[in-house]
N, C-alpha and C positions, 0 to 999 in steps of 0.2 A: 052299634058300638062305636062307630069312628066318628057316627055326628058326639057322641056322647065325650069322645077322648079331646073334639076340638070345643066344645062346649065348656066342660071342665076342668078348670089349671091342674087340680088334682090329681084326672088320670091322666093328663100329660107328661107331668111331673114322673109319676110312678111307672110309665111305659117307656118312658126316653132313659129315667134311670134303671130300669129291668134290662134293658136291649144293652146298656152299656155294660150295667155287670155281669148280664148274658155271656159276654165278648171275653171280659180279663181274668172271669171266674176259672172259666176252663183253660186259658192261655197259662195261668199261672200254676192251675192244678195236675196240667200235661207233667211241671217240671217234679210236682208236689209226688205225686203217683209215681214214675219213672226213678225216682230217687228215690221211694219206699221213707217217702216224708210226711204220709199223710195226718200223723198222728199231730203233726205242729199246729194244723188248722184248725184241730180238735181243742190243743189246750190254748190257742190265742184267741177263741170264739168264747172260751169261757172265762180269762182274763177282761175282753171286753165286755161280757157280763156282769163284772166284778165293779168295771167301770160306770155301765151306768145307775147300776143298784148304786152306786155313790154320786151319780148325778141326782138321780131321784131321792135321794137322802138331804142333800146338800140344797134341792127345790122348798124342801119342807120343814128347813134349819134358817134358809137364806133368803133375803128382801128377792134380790135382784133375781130375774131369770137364769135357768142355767141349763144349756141344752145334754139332756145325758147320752146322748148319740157325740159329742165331740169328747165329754169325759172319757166315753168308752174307746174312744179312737187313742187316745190318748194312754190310758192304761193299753189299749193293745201294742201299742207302738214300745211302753216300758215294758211290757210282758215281753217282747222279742229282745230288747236289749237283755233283760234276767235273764234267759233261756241258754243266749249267748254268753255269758258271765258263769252263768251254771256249766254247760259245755265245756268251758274251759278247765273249771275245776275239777269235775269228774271226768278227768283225761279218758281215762282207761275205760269209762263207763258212761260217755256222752249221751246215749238215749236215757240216760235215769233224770234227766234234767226236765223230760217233758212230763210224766207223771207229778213229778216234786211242784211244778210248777200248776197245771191243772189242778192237784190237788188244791192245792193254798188257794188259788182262783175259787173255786165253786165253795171252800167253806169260807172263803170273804164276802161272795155273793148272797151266802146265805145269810148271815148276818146283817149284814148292806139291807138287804129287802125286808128281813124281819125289821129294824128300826126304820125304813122308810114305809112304815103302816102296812107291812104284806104286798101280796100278786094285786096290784089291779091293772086297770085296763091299758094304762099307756105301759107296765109294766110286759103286760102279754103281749102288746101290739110287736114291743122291740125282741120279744123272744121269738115269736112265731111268724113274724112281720105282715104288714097291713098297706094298704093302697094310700090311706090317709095321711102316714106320718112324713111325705115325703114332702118337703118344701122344695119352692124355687132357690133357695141358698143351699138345699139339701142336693139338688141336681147337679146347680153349678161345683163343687164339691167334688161329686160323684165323677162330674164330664174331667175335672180336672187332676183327679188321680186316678183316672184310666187313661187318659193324656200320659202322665209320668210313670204308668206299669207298663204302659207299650214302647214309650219309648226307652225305657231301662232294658224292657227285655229285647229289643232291636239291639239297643248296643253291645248286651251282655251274651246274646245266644250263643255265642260261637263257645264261651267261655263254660255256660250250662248246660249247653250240650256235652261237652266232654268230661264236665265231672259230673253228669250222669250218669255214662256209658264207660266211661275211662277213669276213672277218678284218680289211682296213681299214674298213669301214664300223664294225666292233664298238671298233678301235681309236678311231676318232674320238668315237664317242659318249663316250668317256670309261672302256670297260672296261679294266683293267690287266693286259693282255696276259703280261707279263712274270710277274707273280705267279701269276694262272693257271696257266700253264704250268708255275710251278715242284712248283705246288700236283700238279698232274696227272701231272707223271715222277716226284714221292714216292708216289702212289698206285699208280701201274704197279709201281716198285720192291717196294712193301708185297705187290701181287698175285703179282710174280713170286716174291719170297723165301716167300712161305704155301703156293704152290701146287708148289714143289720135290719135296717128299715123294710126292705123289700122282701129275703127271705128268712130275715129271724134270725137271732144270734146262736139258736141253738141248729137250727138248721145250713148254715151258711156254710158249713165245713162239708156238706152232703153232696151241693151244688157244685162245689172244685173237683170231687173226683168219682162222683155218679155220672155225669155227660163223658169223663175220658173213659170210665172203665167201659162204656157202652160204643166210644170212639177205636178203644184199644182191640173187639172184635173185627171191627170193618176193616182198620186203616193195615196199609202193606209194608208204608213207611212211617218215618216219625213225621215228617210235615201232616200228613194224611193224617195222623191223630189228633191236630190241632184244628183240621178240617171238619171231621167228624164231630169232636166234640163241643165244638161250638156250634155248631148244626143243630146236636140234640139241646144245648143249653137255651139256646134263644125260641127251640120249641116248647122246652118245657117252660120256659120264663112268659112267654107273650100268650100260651095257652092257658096257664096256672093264672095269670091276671087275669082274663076273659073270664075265666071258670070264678076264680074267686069276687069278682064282680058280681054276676049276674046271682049265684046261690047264695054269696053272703058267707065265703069259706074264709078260712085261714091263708093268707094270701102263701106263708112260704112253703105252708105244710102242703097247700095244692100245689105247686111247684117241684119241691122237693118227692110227691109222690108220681107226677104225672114222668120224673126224671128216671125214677128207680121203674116204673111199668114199661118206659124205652129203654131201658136196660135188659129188662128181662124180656121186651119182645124180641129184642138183639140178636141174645142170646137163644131161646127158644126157636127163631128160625135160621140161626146158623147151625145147631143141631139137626132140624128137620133136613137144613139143605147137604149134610151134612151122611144124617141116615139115607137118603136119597141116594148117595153116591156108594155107600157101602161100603165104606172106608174112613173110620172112627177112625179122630185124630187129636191128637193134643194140640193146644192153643202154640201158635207159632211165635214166633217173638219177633217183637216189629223190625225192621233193616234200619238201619243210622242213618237215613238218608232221606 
């Protein structure tokens, strides 16, 4: 396998981009999870869906080349600014903004794909992602807004941490809640449109909070969950390539399942160790620290 990865730009390309969004997947889904945000990942993966059934539309209308992995970046990035816009308006009822929104996504997508001649193959490749689709411009990309998600969340943690854990307490102290936050659903966006190619735009929301929920039994603290859960990510991302390589699998769907079986061995041997002790306990809640 590693004369093959140095062999092939290919599976370079696809391993150096795996390992990286291995890394921001989980950093950003620590916040996604902890804040009971997960559902946003859900409908910005299918707003980028939307996007690139209009790349692929726009291929088969248009002379010029048009990559639908940057359309769909791009719909993801206006699908968080809508979300936010919605938010505002349903004051009183801010979570009714991510259903409204997913909705309209998946039946734009459907039409999007129906006039872009149906599902084919470069079609499934970006829903369930593929070793192949990944370029040397698709990596540089990739290197460089995991670049700008770490360093956002370096500068912003102190801020996201407490409107996690504190949220009016953080509000009163004077943190801008509002911007934060906007700050935070353009980051997920960036995460979900980079990481399409490798595990799929339908799968890519799975990867942000299957390695934390399986980091969130280990870890004592919160750092420790970021620990954990990049841990499990970069196992299931570099194993789920190896595997989807050699059998000729679905690169994210082998990913995304090899992510949910370390979840539940997790889980399964913290019960056993667990019944061992004789002393059944509920899930503790992680310490701030």
């Amino acid at each position: 396998m590693i004369q093959d990865i140095i062999q092939f730009p290919f599976l370079q390309n696809a391993f150096l981009s795996g390992i990286l969004i291995g890394f921001i997947g989980p950093v950003i889904g620590v916040f996604l999870v902890v804040r009971r945000l997960s559902l946003i990942a859900d409908t910005l993966s299918h707003v980028a869906l939307s996007g690139v059934a209009a790349g692929l539309f726009l291929q088969n209308k248009v002379v010029q080349p048009i990559n639908p992995v940057y359309v769909g970046m791009v719909f993801s990035i206006a699908g968080a600014l809508f979300v936010e816009n919605l938010r505002r308006w349903f004051r009183y009822y801010q979570e009714l903004s991510l259903p409204i929104v997913l909705a309209s996504a998946t039946g734009l997508s459907v039409v999007l794909i129906s006039l872009a001649d149906g599902v084919n193959r470069d079609l499934f490749g970006y829903l369930f992602g593929s070793l192949i689709a990944v370029s040397r411009t698709d990596l540089m990309i990739v290197a460089l807004i995991a670049l700008l998600v770490l360093v956002m969340v370096v500068l912003l943690y102190k801020e996201l941490f407490y409107l996690a854990f504190e949220e009016e307490a953080a509000v009163t102290s004077g943190i801008p809640k509002n911007t934060i936050h906007f700050v935070f659903v353009l980051l997920v966006a960036l995460v979900i449109a980079v990481s399409m190619n490798i595990v799929g735009i339908l799968l890519v929301s799975a990867m942000m909070t299957l390695p934390v929920a399986a980091g969130l039994q280990l870890a004592k603290s919160f750092k420790q969950v970021f620990v954990y859960a990049v841990l499990f990510s970069q196992v299931s991302v570099l194993t789920g390539l190896v595997l989807s390589y050699y059998f000729d699998l679905a690169t994210g769907g082998t990913i995304v399942v090899l992510a949910a079986l370390l979840l539940a061995g997790v889980i399964f041997v913290k019960k056993m160790v667990t019944w061992a002790k004789g002393s059944p306990r509920s899930p503790r809640k992680i310490r701030q620290v």
